[in-house]
N, CA, C and O atoms as a Tripos MOL2 file, in Angstrom:
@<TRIPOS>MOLECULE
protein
  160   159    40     0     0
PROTEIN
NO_CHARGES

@<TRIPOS>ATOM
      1 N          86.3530  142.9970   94.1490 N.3       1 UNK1
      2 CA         86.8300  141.6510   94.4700 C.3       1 UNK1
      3 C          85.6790  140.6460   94.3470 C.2       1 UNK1
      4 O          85.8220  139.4730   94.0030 O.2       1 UNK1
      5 N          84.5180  141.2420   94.6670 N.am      2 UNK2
      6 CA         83.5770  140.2490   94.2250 C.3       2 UNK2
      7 C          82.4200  140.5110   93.3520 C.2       2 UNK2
      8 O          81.2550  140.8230   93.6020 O.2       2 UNK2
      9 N          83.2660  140.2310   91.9150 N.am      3 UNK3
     10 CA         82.8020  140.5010   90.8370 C.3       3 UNK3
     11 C          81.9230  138.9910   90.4480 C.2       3 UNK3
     12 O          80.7670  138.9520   90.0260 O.2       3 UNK3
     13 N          82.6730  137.9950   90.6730 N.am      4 UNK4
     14 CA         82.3010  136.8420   89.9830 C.3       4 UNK4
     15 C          82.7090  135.8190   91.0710 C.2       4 UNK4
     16 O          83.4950  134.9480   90.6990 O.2       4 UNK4
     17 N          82.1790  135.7850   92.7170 N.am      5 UNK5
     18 CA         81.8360  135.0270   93.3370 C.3       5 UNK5
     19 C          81.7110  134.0090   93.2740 C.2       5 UNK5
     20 O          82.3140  133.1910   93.9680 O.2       5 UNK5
     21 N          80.5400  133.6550   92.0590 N.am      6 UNK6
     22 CA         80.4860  131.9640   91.7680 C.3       6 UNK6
     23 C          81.3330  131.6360   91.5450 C.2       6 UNK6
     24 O          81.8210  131.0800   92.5290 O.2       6 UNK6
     25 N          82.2370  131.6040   90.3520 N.am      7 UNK7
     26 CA         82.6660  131.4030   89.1700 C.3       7 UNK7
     27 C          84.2980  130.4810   90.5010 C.2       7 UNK7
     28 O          84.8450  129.3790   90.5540 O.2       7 UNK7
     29 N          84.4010  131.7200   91.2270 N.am      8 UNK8
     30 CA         85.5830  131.9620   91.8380 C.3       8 UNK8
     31 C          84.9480  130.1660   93.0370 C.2       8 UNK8
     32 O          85.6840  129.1820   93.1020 O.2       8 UNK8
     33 N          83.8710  130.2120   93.6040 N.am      9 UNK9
     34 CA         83.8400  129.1570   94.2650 C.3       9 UNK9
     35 C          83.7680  128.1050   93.9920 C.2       9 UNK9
     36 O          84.0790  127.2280   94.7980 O.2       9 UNK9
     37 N          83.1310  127.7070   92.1830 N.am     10 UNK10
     38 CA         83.1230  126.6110   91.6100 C.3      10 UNK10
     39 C          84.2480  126.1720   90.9550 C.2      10 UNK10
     40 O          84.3190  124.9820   90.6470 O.2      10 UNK10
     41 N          85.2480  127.0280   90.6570 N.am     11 UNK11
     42 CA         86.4880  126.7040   90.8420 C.3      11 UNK11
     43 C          87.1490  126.0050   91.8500 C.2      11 UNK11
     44 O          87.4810  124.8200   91.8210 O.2      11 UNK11
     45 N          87.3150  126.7940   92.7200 N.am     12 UNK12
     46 CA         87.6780  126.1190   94.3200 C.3      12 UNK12
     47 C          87.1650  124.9730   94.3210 C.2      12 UNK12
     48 O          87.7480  123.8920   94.2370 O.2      12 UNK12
     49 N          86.0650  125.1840   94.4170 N.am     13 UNK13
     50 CA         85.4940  123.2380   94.6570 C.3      13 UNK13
     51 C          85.7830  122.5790   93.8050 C.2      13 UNK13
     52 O          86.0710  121.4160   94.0890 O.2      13 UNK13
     53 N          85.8270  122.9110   92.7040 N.am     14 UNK14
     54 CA         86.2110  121.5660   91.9170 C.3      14 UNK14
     55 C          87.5320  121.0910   91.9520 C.2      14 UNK14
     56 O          87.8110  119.9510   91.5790 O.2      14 UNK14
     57 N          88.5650  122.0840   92.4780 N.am     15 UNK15
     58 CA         90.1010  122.4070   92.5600 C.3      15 UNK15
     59 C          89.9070  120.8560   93.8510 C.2      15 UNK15
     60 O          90.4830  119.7690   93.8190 O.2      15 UNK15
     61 N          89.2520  121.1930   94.4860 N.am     16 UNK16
     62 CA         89.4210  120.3080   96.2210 C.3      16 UNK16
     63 C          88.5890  119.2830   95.7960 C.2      16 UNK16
     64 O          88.7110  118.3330   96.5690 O.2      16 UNK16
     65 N          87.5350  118.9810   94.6120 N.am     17 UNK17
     66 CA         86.9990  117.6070   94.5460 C.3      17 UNK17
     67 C          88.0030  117.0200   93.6470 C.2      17 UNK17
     68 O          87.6410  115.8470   93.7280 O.2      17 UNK17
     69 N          88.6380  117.0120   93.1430 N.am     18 UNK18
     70 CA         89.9540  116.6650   92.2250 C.3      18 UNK18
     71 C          90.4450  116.6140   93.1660 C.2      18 UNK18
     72 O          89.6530  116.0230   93.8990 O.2      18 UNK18
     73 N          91.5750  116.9300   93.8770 N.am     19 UNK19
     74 CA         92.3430  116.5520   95.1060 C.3      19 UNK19
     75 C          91.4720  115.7260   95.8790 C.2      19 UNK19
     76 O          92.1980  114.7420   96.0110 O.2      19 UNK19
     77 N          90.7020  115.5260   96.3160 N.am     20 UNK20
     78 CA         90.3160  114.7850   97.4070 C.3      20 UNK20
     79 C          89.7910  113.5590   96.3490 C.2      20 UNK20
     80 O          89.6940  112.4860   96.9430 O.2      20 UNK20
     81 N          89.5170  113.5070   95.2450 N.am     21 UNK21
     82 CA         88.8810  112.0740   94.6490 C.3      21 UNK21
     83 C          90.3010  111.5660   94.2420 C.2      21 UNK21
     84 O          90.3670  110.3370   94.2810 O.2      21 UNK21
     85 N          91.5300  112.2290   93.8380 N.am     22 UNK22
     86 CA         92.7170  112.0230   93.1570 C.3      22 UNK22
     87 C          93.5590  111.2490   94.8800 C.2      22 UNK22
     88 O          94.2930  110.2600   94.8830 O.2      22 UNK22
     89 N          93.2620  111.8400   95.7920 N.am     23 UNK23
     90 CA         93.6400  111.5960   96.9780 C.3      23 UNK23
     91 C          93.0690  109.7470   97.2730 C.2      23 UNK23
     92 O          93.7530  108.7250   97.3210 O.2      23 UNK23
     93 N          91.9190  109.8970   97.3860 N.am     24 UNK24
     94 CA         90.7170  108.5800   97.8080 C.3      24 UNK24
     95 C          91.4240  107.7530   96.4910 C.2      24 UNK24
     96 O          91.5440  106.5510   96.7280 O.2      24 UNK24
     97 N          91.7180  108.0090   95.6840 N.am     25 UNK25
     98 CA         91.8000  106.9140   94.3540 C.3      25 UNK25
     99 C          93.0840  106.1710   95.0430 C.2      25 UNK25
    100 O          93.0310  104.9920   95.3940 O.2      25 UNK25
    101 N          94.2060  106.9640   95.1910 N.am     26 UNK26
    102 CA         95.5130  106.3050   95.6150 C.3      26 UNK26
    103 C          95.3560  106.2250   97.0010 C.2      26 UNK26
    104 O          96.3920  105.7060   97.4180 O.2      26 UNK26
    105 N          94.5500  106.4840   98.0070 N.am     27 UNK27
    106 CA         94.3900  105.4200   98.9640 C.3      27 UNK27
    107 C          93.7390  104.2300   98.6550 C.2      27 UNK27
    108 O          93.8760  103.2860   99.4340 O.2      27 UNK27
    109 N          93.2890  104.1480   97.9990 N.am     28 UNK28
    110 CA         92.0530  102.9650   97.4690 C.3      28 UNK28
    111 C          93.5590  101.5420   96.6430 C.2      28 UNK28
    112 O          93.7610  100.3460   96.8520 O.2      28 UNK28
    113 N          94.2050  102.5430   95.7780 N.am     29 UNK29
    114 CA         95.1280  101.9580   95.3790 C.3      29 UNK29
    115 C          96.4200  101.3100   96.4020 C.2      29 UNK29
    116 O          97.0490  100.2600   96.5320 O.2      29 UNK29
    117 N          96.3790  102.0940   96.7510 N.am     30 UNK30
    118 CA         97.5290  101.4720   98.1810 C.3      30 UNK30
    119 C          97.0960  100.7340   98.8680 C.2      30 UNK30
    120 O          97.8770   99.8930   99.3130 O.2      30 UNK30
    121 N          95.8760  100.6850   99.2290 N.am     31 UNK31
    122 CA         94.9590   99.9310  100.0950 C.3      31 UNK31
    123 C          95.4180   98.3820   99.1120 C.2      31 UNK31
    124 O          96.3470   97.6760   99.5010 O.2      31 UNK31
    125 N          94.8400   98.1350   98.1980 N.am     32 UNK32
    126 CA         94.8900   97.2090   97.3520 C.3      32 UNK32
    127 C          95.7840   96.5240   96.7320 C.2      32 UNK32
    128 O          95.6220   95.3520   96.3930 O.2      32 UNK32
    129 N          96.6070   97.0640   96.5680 N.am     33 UNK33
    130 CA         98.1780   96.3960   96.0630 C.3      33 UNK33
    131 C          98.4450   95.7540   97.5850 C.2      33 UNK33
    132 O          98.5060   94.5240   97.5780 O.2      33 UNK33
    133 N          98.6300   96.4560   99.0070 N.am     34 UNK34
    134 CA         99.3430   96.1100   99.9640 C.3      34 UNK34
    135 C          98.4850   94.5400  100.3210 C.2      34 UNK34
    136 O          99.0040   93.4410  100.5180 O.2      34 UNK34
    137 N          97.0770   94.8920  100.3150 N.am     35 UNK35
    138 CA         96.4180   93.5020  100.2390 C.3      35 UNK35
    139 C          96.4450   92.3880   99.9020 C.2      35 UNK35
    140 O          96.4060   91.3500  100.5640 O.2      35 UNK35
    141 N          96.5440   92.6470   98.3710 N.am     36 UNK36
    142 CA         96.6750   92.0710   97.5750 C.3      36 UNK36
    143 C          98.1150   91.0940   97.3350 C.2      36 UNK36
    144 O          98.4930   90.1620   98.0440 O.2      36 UNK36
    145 N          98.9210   91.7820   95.7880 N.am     37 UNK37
    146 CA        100.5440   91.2570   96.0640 C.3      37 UNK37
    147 C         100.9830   92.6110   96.2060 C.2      37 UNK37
    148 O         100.7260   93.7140   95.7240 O.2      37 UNK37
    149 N         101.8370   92.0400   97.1570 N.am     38 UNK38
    150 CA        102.9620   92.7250   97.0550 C.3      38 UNK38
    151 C         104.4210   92.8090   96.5800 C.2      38 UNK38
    152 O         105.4440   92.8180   97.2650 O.2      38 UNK38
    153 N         104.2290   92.8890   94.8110 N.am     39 UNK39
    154 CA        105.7060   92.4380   93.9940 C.3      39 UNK39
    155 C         106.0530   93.5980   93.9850 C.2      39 UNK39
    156 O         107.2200   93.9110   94.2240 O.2      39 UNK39
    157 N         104.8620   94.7120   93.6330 N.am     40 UNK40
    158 CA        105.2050   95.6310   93.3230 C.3      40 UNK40
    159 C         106.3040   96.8010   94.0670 C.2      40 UNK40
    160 O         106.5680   97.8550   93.4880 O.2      40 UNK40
@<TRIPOS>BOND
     1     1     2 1
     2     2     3 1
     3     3     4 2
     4     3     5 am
     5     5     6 1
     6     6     7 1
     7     7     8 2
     8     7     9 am
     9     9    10 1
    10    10    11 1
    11    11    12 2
    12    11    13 am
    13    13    14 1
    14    14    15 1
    15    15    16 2
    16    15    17 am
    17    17    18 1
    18    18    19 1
    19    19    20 2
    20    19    21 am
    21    21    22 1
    22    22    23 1
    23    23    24 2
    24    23    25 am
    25    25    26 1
    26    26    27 1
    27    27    28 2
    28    27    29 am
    29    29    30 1
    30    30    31 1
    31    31    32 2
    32    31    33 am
    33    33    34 1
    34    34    35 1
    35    35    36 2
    36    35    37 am
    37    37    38 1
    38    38    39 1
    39    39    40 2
    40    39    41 am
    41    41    42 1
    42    42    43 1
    43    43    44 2
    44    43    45 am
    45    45    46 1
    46    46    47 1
    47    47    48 2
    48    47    49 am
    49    49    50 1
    50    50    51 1
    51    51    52 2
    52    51    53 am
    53    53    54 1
    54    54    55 1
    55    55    56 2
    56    55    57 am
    57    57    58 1
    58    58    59 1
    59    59    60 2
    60    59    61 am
    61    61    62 1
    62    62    63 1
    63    63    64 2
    64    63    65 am
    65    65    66 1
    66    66    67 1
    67    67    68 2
    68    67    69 am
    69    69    70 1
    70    70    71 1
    71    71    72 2
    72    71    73 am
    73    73    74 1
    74    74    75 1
    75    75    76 2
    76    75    77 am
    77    77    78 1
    78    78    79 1
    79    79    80 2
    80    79    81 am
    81    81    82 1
    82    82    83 1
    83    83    84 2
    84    83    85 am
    85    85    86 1
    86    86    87 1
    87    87    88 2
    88    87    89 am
    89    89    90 1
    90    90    91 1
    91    91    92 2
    92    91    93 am
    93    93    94 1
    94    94    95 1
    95    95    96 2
    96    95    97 am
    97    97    98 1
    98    98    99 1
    99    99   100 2
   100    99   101 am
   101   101   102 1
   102   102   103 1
   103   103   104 2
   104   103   105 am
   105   105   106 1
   106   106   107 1
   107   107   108 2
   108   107   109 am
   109   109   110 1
   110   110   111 1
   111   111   112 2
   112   111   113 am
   113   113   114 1
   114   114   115 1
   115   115   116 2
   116   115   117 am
   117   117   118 1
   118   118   119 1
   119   119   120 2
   120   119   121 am
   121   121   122 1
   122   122   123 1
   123   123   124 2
   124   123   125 am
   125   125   126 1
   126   126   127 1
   127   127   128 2
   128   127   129 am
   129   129   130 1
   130   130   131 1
   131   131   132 2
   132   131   133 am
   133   133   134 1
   134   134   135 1
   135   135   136 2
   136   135   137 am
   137   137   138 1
   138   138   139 1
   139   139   140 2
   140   139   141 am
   141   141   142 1
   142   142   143 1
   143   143   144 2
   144   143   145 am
   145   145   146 1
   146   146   147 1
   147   147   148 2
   148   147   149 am
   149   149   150 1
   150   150   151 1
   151   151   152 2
   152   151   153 am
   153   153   154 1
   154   154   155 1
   155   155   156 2
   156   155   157 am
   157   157   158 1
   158   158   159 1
   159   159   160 2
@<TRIPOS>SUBSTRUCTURE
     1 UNK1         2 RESIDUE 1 A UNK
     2 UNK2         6 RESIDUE 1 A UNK
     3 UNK3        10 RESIDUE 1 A UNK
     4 UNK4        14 RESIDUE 1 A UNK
     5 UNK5        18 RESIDUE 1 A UNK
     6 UNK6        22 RESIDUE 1 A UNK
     7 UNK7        26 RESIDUE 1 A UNK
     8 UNK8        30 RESIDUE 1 A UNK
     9 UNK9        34 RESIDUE 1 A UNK
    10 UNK10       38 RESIDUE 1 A UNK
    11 UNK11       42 RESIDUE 1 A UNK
    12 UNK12       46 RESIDUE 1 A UNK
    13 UNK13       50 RESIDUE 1 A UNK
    14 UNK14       54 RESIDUE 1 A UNK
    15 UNK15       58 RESIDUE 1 A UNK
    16 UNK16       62 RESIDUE 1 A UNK
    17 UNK17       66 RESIDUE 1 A UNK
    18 UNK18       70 RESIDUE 1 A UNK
    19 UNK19       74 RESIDUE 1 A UNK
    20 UNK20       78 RESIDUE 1 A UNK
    21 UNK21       82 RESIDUE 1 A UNK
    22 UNK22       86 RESIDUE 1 A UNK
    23 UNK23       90 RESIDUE 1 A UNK
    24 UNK24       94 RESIDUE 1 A UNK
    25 UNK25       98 RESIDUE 1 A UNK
    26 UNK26      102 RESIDUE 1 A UNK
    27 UNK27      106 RESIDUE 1 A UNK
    28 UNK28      110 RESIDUE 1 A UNK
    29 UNK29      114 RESIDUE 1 A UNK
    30 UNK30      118 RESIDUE 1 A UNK
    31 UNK31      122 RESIDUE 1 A UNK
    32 UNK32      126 RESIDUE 1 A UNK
    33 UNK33      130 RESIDUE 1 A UNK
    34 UNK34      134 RESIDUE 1 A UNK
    35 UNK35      138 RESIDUE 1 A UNK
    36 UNK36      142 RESIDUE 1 A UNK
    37 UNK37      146 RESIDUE 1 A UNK
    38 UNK38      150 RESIDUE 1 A UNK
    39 UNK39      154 RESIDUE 1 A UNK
    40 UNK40      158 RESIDUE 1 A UNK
């Protein structure tokens, strides 16, 4: 099972820095439209 440790954690993390920057982007975005106008 732990053949390739790294491989297996730099996956993971990058899996959860994609979610969490994909996450922060559309709060950032929601943040900003609601501020901003709201036509949308």
């Amino acid at each position: 099972m732990q053949v390739y440790p790294s491989k297996l954690l730099t996956a993971v993390w990058a899996g959860w820095m994609l979610i969490a920057w994909t996450n922060v982007q559309e709060s950032l975005d929601m943040t900003g439209t609601s501020l901003g106008k709201e036509d949308d």
